[in-house]
N, C-alpha and C positions, 0 to 999 in steps of 0.2 A: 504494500500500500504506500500511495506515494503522498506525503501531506504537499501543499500547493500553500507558501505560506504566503506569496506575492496576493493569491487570492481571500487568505483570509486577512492581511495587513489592510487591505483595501476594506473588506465588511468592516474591520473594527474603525476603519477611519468613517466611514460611512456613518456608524453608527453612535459615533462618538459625536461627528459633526450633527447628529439626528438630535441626540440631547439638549447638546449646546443649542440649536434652533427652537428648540422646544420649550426650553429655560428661560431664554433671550421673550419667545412670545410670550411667554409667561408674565412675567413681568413686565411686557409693554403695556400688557392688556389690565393688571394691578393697576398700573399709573393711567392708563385712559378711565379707570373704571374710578379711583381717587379723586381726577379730575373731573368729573361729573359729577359725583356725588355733591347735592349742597356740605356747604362748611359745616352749618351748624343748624340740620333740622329741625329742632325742638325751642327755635330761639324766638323772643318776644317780638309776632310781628309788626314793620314798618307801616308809617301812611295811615289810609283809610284801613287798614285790612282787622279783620278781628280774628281775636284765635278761639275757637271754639272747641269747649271738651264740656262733657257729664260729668258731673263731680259728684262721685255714688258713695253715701255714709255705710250702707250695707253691704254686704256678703253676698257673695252665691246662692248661699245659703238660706239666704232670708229673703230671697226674691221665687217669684211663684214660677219655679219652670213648665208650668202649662202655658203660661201668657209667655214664656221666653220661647218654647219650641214654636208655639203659636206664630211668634212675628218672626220667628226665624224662617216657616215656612212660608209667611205670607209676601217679606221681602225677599226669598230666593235666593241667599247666601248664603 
């Protein structure tokens, strides 16, 4: 049996340089995906704009999950 190392030098360089391309994308797409993302989501917004949440003193537990499956069916989320 004859090993052909000219043929395997070249797979290992192939797949070395596979890596490295792979790694490289990798982290291009980290930074576009950083770059995108707002700064600071959860921050007190500007202008006219109003920030709206439910501010719920109770539990899970104390609210009637018949009316909760209820509107969960009824708005389809």
């Amino acid at each position: 049996m004859i090993v052909h190392m000219r043929k395997w030098i070249e797979r290992m360089k192939f797949i070395a340089l596979f890596f490295v391309l792979v790694i490289l994308l990798y982290h291009m797409m980290a930074v576009v995906g950083q770059w995108l993302q707002p700064a600071h989501p959860h921050r007190t917004p500007e202008g006219s704009a109003v920030k709206v949440f439910r501010h719920e003193s109770g539990t899970l537990e104390t609210d009637n999950m018949a009316d909760r499956l209820r509107l969960y069916y009824w708005l389809g989320e």
